[in-house]
N, C-alpha and C positions, 0 to 999 in steps of 0.2 A: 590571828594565829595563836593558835592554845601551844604550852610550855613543850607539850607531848610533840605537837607538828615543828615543831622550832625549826629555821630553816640552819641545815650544817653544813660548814666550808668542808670542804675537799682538802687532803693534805696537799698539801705544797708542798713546790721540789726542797725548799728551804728547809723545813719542817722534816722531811724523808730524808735530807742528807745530813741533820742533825742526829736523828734515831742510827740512822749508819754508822756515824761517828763514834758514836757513846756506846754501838754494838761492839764494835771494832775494837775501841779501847778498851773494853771491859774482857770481850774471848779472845784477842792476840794470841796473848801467851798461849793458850790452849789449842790455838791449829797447828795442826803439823804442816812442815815446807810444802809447797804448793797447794794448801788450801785455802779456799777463800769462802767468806761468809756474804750472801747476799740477804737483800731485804724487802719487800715491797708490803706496802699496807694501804687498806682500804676504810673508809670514812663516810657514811650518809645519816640520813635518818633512819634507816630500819636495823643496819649492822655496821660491827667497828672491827674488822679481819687485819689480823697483823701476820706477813710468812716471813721465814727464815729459812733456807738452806745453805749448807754447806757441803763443800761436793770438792773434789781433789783435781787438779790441774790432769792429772793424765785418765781420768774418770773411773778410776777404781771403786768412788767411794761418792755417795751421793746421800743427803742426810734432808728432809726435808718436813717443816712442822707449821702448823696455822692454827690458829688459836683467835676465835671467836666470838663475841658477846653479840647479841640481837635485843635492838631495842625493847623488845613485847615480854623480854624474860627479865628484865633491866631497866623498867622503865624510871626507877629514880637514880642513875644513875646517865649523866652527859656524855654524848659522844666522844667527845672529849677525854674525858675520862676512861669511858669501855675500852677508849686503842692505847693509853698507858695501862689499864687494868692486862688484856692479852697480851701486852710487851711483858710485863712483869711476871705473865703466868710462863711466857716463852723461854724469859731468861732463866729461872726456877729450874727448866723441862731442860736446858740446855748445862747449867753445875750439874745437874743429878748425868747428865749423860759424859760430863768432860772429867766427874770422878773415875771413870773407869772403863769408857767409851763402848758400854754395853747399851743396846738399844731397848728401851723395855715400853717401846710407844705400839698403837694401834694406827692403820691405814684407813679406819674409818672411824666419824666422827662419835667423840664420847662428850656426856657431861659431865663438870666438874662445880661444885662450891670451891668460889676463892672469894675472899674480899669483897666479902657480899653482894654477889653478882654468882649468875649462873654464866658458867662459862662453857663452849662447846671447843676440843681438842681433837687434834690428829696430826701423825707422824708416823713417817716410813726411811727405813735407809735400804739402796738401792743401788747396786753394781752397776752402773749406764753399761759399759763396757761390755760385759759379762752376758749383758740385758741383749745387747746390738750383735753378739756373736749367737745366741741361742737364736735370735727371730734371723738369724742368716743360714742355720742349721734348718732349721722351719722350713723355710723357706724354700731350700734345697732338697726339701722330704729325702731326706738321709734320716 
C-alpha cells in the first residue's frame, strides 16, 4: 500500500464528541438563548468534510456551513490533518460571522487557499420556519 492509498480510520464517537466540546467552549458565549451548535464530520481516503450548524430552538434561524479538503487537491497533506485544516477554516467563517451575525457565505460550493491546502466551502442561513409556512402556502395554491 503506497503512502497516497494509506488506509484512514473513521472518526470516532470519542474523537466527534471531543471536536463538540471544544466547538462549544469556544462559541458559547456567542449563541443566543435557545441556540445550539451541532457538528458531524466525515474522514476517508478521498475527502476530510467537517459541518456545523447552528439553528434556534423555536426554528427561526438556521445557519449551516461545510468545509472540505479532497485528497487529489491535498495530496501532501494527511487526513488527519485536512479535518483539523476545515475545522479551523470553519471556525475562522464562524468569528467573521459572530462579529456582527451578518451572513456573507455562498449555498454552493467555492474554493479557497488556507494553510496550504486547497479548500472547498459553503454556507447558507435559513428560516426552517418561514421555509415550512411558504411550502404550506404552495401547497394550498393561494
Amino acid at each position: 500500500m503506497t503512502q497516497k492509498q494509506k488506509e484512514v480510520k473513521p472518526i470516532s464517537d470519542k474523537e466527534m464528541a471531543l471536536f463538540r466540546e471544544a466547538l462549544i467552549a469556544r462559541f458559547a458565549s456567542e449563541l443566543k438563548p435557545g441556540e445550539t451548535l451541532l457538528s458531524t464530520a466525515t474522514r476517508d481516503s478521498e475527502h476530510s468534510i467537517f459541518a456545523l450548524i447552528i439553528q434556534s430552538s423555536d426554528n427561526s434561524f438556521r445557519l449551516e456551513m461545510e468545509a472540505a479538503l479532497l485528497a487529489k487537491d491535498n495530496e501532501d497533506i494527511s487526513a488527519e490533518d485536512r479535518l483539523l485544516i476545515s475545522l479551523d477554516f470553519l471556525e475562522q467563517q464562524l468569528e467573521g460571522f459572530f462579529d456582527d451575525r451578518l451572513v456573507r457565505f455562498h449555498d454552493d460550493w467555492r474554493i479557497y487557499d488556507f494553510k496550504d491546502g486547497e479548500i472547498r466551502f459553503r454556507g447558507a442561513q435559513t428560516n426552517p420556519e418561514l421555509e415550512a409556512l411558504a411550502d404550506q402556502w404552495i401547497e394550498k395554491g393561494e
